[in-house]
matplotlib code that plots the C-alpha trace (Angstrom):
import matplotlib.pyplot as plt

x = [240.0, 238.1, 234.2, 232.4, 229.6, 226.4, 224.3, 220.7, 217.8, 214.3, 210.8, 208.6, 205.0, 203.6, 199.7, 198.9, 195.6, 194.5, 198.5, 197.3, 196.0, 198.9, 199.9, 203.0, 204.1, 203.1, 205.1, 208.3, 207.9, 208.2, 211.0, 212.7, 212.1, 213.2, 216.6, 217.1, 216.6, 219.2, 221.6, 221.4, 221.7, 224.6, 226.0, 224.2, 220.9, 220.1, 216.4, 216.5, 212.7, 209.3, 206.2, 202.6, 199.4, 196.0, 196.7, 199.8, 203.7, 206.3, 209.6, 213.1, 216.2, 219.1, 220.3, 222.7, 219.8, 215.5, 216.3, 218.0, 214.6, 212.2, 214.6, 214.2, 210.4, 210.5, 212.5, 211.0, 207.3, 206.8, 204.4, 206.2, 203.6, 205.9, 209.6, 210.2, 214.1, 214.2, 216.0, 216.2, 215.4, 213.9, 212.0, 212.0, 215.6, 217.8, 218.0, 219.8, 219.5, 220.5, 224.0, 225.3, 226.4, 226.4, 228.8, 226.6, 223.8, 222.4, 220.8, 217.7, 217.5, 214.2, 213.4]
y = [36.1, 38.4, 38.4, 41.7, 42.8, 43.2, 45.4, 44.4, 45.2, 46.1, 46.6, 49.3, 49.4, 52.8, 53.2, 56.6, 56.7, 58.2, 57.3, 56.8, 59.7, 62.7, 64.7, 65.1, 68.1, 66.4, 63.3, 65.2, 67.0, 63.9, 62.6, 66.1, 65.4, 61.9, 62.6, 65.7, 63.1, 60.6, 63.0, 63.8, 60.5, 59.7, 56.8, 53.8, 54.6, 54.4, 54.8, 51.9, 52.5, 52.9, 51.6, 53.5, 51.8, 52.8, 53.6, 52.6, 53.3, 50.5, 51.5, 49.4, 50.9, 49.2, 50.4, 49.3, 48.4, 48.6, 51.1, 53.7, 52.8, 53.7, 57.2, 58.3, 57.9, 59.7, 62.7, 63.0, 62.2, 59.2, 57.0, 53.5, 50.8, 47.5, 46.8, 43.7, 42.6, 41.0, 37.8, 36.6, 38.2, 36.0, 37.0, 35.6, 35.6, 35.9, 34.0, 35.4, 35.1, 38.0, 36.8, 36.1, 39.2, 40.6, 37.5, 35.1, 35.8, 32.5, 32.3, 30.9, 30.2, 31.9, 34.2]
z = [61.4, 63.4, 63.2, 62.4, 64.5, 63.3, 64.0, 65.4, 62.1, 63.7, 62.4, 64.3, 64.3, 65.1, 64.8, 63.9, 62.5, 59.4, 58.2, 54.8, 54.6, 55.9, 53.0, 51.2, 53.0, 56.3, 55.1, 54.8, 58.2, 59.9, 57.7, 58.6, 62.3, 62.4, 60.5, 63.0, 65.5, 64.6, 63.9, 67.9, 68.4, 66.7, 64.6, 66.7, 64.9, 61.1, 59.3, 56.5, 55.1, 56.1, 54.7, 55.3, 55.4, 56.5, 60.2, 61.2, 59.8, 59.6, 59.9, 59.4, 61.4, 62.3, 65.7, 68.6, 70.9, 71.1, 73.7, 71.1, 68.8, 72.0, 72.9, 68.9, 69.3, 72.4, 71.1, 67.8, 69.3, 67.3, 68.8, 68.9, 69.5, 69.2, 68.1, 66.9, 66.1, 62.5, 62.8, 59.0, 55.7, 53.2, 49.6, 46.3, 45.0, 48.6, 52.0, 54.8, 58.4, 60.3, 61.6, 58.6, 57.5, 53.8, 52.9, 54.2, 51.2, 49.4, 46.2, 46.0, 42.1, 41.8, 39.9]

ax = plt.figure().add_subplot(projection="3d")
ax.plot(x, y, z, "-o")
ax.set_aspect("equal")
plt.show()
């Protein structure tokens, strides 16, 4: 049986202050620019979520290497102040470290 690849996950911390507080219309812009960006790129790259707080924007991509991550921020002008690979996802109902795969999920019994 042949083992599928997977793909590294990665959280990216960029600080852009005054996040918190772009607009709507300014939040969409850079959602427009980042997809034209990873369309460029090609299928190694894919925008999960991000998460905006005060000053700073935490994305989630999944991505052939940190390098593609850094060349997206450099094309689209997104500052990228630290990539960090995710090596296990945990929360209240699911364990799974990363090479497991979507097979390799275990139930925690919590609600």
């Amino acid at each position: 049986m042949q083992r599928e690849a997977i793909v590294p996950k990665y959280v990216i911390e960029r600080e852009i202050p005054g996040a918190g507080s772009l607009t709507d219309e300014q939040l969409r812009e850079i959602t427009r620019r980042s997809c034209c960006v990873i369309e460029e790129l090609g299928p190694g790259i894919q925008w999960i979520e991000s998460h905006v707080t005060d000053d700073r924007i935490y994305c989630v991509y999944v991505a052939d290497s940190e390098e593609l991550i850094r060349e997206h921020g450099r094309r689209g002008g997104f500052p990228v102040t630290r990539v960090s690979e995710v090596r296990a996802v945990i929360g209240p109902r699911v364990v799974r470290p990363r090479d497991s795969g979507p097979r390799g999920l275990e139930e925690t019994g919590t609600d």
